[in-house]
C-alpha positions in Angstrom: -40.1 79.8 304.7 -37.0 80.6 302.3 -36.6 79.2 299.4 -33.1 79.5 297.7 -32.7 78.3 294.3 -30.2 76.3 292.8 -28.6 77.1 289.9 -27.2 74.4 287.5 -23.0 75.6 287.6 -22.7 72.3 285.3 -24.8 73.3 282.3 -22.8 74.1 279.2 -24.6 75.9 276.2 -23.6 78.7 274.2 -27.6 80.2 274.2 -29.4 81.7 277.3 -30.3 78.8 279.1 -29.7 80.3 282.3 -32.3 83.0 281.1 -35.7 81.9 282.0 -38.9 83.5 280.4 -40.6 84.3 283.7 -37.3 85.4 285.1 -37.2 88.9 286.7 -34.4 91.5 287.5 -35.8 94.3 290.0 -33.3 97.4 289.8 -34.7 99.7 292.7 -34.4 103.4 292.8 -31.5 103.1 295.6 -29.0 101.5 293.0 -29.2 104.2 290.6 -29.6 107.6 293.1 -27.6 106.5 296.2 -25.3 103.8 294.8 -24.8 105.2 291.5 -24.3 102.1 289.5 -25.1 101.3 286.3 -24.8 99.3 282.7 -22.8 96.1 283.9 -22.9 96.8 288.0 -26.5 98.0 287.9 -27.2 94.5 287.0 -25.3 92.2 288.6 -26.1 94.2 291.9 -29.8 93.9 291.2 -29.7 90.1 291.1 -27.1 89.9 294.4 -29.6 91.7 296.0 -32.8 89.6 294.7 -31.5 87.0 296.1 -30.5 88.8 299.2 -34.2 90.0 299.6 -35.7 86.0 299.4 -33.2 85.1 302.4 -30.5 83.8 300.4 -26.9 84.2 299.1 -25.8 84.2 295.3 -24.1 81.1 294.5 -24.7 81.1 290.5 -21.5 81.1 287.4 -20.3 84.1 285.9 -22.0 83.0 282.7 -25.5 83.4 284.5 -24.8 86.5 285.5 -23.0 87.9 281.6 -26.1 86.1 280.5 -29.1 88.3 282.5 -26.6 91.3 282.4 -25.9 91.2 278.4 -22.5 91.4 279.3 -19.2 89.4 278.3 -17.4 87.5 281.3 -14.5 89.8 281.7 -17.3 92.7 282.1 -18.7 90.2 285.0 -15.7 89.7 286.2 -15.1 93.5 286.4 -18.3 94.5 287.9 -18.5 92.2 290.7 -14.5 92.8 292.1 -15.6 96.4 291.3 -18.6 95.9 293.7 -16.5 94.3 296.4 -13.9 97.3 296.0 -16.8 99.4 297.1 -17.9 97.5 300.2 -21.2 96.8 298.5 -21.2 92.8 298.2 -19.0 90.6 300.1 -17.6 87.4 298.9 -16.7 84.0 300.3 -15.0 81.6 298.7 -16.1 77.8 299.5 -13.7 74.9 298.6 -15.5 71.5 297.5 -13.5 68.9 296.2 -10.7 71.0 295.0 -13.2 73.3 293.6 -13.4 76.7 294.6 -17.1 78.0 294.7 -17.5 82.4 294.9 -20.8 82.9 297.0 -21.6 86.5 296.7 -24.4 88.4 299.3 -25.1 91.9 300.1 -23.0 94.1 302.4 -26.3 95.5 304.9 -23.8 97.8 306.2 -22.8 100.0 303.5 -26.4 101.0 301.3 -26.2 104.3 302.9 -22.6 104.9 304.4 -20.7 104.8 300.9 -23.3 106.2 298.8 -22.6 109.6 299.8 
């Protein structure tokens, strides 16, 4: 059984809330030697792809992901149309209410075709 986690999108605070202690970030090997990614991409890739791994799609805020990544929004913002651009997530964007919702998972396909 999968369990997907839901992250709070409402939660305002200007600390690391999102940031648990028993939180984990796995960067594998592949993200660094075939995709070459790093700083900013390196780490918003690593938590796509943990959620990827548990079944799941990421649906979290940009501020989760500038929060684990130790990086502003706009960097965020940066790295993940920056990952698109390269085939290596895809998005989908979900409309609820009038509110536009990114979910972001990882393209299968491309791990070994555009790391070359």
């Amino acid at each position: 059984m999968t369990l997907c986690l839901e992250i709070n999108k409402n939660k305002k605070s200007d600390t690391l809330d999102m940031v648990e202690d028993e939180g984990v970030v796995i960067v594998r090997g592949f993200m660094r030697k075939e995709l070459k990614l790093e700083k900013t991409e390196l780490i918003v890739y690593a938590i796509i792809y943990g959620f990827h791994t548990s079944g799941c799609s990421f649906t979290g805020s940009v501020k989760y992901l500038s929060e684990w990544s130790g990086s502003g929004r706009t960097a965020v913002k940066g790295a993940l149309r920056s990952l698109e651009e390269k085939g290596y997530i895809i998005r989908n964007t979900k409309r609820v209410k009038n509110i536009e919702y990114n979910e972001y998972m990882i393209n299968a396909k491309c791990k070994m075709q555009n790391a070359k």
